[in-house]
Phi, psi and omega in degrees: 000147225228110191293161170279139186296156186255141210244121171249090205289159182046034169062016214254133156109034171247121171277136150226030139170177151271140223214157166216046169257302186232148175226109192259128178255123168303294192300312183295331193068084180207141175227134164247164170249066169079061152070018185252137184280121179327300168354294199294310161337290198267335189303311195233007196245172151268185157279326172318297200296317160300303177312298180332291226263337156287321195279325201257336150121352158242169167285173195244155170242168225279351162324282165329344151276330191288307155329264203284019178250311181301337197291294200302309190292309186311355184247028184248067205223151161221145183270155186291007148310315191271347135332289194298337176293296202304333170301311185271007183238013179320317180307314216283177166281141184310336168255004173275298186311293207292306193305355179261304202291329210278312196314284161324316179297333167301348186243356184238018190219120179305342170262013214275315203257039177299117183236033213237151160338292167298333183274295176307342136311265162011284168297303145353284159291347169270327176298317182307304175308300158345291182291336172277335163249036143278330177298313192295315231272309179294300212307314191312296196314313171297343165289320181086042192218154170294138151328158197240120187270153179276161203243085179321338224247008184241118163301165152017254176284349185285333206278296193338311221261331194289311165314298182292325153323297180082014160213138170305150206266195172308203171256305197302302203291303179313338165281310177300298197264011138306309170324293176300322189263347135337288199296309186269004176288335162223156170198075191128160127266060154293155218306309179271359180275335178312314215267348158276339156288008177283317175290321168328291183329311176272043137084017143327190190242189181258350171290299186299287183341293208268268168019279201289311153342282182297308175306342173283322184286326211281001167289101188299003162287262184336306193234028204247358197278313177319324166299269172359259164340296172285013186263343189239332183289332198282297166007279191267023181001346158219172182291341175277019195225002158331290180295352188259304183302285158013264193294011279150287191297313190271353160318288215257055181000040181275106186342159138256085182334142189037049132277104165101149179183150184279003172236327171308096153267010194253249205232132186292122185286017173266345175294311183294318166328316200276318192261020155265326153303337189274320170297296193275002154307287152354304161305298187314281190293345196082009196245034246257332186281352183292302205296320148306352159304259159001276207288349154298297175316295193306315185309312174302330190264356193306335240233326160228048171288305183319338159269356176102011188259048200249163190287138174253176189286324214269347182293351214210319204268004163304312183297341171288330176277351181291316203275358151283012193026049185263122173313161175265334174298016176243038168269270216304334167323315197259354176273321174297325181287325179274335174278007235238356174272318177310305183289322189302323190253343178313286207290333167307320196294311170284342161320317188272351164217050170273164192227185172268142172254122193212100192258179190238172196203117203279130169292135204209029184250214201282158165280188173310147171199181205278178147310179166198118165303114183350303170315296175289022187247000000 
């Protein structure tokens, strides 16, 4: 007798290759980045640096930073088509607006469908660069306001803030959402780095890749909890009302947002790097009741840790973005800029040893049966 194949629904506890980017232990709560402790990352790298060390595959010294840090500002250009795109789609949502502009860029930047190693690295650091000032270019546009030219004299996450803003930020603010794009750059095979090795697979390209990516985070299973969370700290408006809320939510046997991860069973380690920024942001802005909001939630919730019920990183970072008066449909937008180094060596890793990703799926429907004629049905 011939056993039935064993069905892994949402693919889960299945390796379908090897990666030498992130190492995740769930049960312990620990994450590396090509064998470096997340811990270590945010305490003391930049996302320049961090970036460097997922795509290229070491941290960088400082030639090499000064290098891929000029490689990213200089790819800090949009063509003015994709301004008038971004202009006739202002209405749409903000993960609608980007996934269309990146999507354009493919037809409109002469290399964009280079698909050889070297052309998608290429593409890949220049996108990385690209996606927040399509994000900031919308944000402006939508507003009634001009795009915001970037500021060379900035990093990274700084230039992000200066752009969508239009004033420069702190030093604080600007190191915390460095941190937050630290935090989110690699993590995996989650759901959109799959689906972009997926696309990879048929040989595609990193705009199509990164295309298929971004549709994927923009699904609110996946890339929706930093909303969520803040939708629920406005809920319980003050910290004396945590615990009730809580204890209510768990009743009626209902999630508490940014509680619990589908690989995490200990404290996710990226949350704390987050809820310490979040205080003296907090402090910083004069708004000091979000973060006690939090950490009231977190107190209330202690009680099912022991289930695997633990704070996860999307738990801290609305409120940051909150505290940036940043719209919330612009959360996940901003979660696609810290990944975008993650999707970039996802696909490369598959490039070099590609295959078609192609899984199978047991068939559970009617058995063979006869035709029936219209007439006869």
């Amino acid at each position: 007798m011939t056993e039935a194949p064993k069905i892994n629904r949402g693919l889960m506890g299945v390796h379908f290759d090897r990666s030498a980017v992130s190492d995740i232990d769930g049960a312990a709560g620990r994450l590396y980045y090509r064998g470096y402790a997340i811990d270590d990352l945010a305490t003391n790298a930049t996302f320049e640096e961090v970036a460097h060390l997922l795509i290229m595959g070491e941290l960088p010294n400082a030639d090499e930073l000064a290098e891929f840090d000029a490689r990213l500002k200089a790819s800090r250009v949009l063509p003015d088509e994709v301004i008038d795109i971004v202009r006739a789609t202002s209405g749409g949502h903000p993960m609608n607006v980007l996934r269309t502009a990146v999507s354009a860029l493919a037809a409109l930047e002469s290399d964009a469908q280079a698909a050889s190693e070297e052309g998608m690295l290429e593409n890949g650091i220049r996108l990385t660069a690209q996606v927040p000032m399509i994000i900031a270019a919308h944000h402006a546009i939508r507003s009634g306001r001009e795009p915001v030219k970037p500021d060379p004299s900035l990093g990274h996450a700084g230039n992000w803030l200066w752009m969508l803003k239009g004033e420069t930020p702190s030093e604080d603010a600007a190191r915390l959402a460095d941190v937050d794009f630290i935090l989110h750059a690699e993590h995996g095979a989650n759901a959109s780095s799959f689906a972009a090795r997926v696309t990879v697979g048929t040989e595609a390209d990193m705009h199509g890749a990164i295309t298929t990516a971004l549709a994927t985070l923009a699904g609110p299973a996946h890339g929706g909890a930093a909303e969520d969370v803040m939708k629920m700290v406005e809920e319980i408006g003050t910290s004396e009302n945590a615990a009730e809320y809580v204890r209510q939510r768990r009743k009626n046997r209902e999630p508490v947002t940014g509680f619990g991860h589908r690989v995490y069973r200990a404290e996710d380690p990226r949350a704390r790097h987050m809820r310490d920024g979040v205080r003296k942001l907090g402090e910083e802005m004069g708004q000091p009741e979000w973060y006690e909001i939090l950490q009231a939630v977190v107190e209330a919730m202690k009680p099912y840790a022991r289930h695997g019920l633990n704070v996860n990183v999307d738990f801290y970072s609305g409120v940051v973005y909150q505290l940036h008066g940043i719209p919330m449909d612009l959360y996940v937008p901003i979660f696609a800029i810290g990944r975008m180094p993650g999707w970039v060596i996802q696909c490369l890793e598959q490039k070099r040893g590609n295959i078609l990703i192609r899984p199978l799926t047991l068939y559970n429907g009617p058995e063979p049966r006869d035709w029936v004629a219209l007439e006869d049905r």
